[in-house]
C-alpha positions in Angstrom: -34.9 28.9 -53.4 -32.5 30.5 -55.8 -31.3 28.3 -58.9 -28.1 30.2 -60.5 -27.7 28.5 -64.5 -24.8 29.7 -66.5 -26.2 31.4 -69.8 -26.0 28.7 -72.2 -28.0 26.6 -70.1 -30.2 29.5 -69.7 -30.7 30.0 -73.2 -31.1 26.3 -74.2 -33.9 26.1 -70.9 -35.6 29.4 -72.5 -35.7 27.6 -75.8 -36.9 24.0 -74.9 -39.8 26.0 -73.1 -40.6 27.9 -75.7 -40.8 24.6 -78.0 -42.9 22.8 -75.3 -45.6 25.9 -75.1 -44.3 26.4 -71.3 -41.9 28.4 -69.6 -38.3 27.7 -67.9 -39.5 27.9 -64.4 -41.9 24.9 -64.7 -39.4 22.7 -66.8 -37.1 23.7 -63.8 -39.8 22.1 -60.8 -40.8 18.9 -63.2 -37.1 18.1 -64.0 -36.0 18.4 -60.1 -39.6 16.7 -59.6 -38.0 13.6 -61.6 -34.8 13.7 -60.2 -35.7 13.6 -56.8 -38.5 10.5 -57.6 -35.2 8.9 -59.7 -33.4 9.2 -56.4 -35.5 8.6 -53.8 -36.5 5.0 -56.0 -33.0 4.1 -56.3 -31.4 4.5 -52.7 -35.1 2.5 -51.8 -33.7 -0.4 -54.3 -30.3 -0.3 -53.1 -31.0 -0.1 -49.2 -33.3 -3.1 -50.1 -30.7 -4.6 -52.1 -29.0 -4.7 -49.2 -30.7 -5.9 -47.0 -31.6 -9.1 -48.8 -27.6 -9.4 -48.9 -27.2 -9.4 -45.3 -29.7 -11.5 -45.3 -27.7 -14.1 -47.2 -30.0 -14.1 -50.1 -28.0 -14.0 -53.4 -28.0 -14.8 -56.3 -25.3 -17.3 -57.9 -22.9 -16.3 -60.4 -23.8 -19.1 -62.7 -27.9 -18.3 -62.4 -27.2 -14.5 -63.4 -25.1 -15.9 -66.3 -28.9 -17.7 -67.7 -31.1 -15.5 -66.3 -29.3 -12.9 -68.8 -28.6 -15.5 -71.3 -32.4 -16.2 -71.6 -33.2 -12.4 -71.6 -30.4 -11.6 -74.2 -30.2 -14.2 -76.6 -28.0 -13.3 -79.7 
C-alpha cells in the first residue's frame, strides 16, 4: 500500500519521528493502528446503541438531565 502525504505533512511526520527516536513509517502503521481500533469501537457502540433502541430501551429525557447533573455539578 502506497500512502501519498503532501510535503508539510511529510516534513512535520519526519520531524515528530525524529523527536520520538523512531521513523515516519512506523508512526504511519501505529496511527492507522489507532484509527482503525477508534473506528471499529465506535460503529460496535453505535450498532449496539441501536439496537437497544429498537429494542425500546431508552433513556428518559428527564433521567439524562440528573444523570449529567450528578456527573457535572457546578
Amino acid at each position: 500500500m502506497e500512502v501519498n502525504l503532501n510535503p508539510d505533512l511529510q516534513a512535520r511526520l519526519t520531524r515528530l519521528a525524529a523527536d520520538r527516536d523512531s521513523d515516519a513509517g512506523t508512526l504511519v502503521r501505529e496511527a492507522v493502528e489507532r484509527l482503525v481500533d477508534y473506528d471499529e469501537w465506535f460503529l460496535r457502540e453505535v450498532r449496539e446503541g441501536v439496537a437497544a433502541a429498537d429494542r425500546g430501551e431508552l433513556i428518559d429525557h428527564e433521567d439524562i438531565g440528573k444523570l449529567i447533573d450528578s456527573r457535572y455539578r457546578g
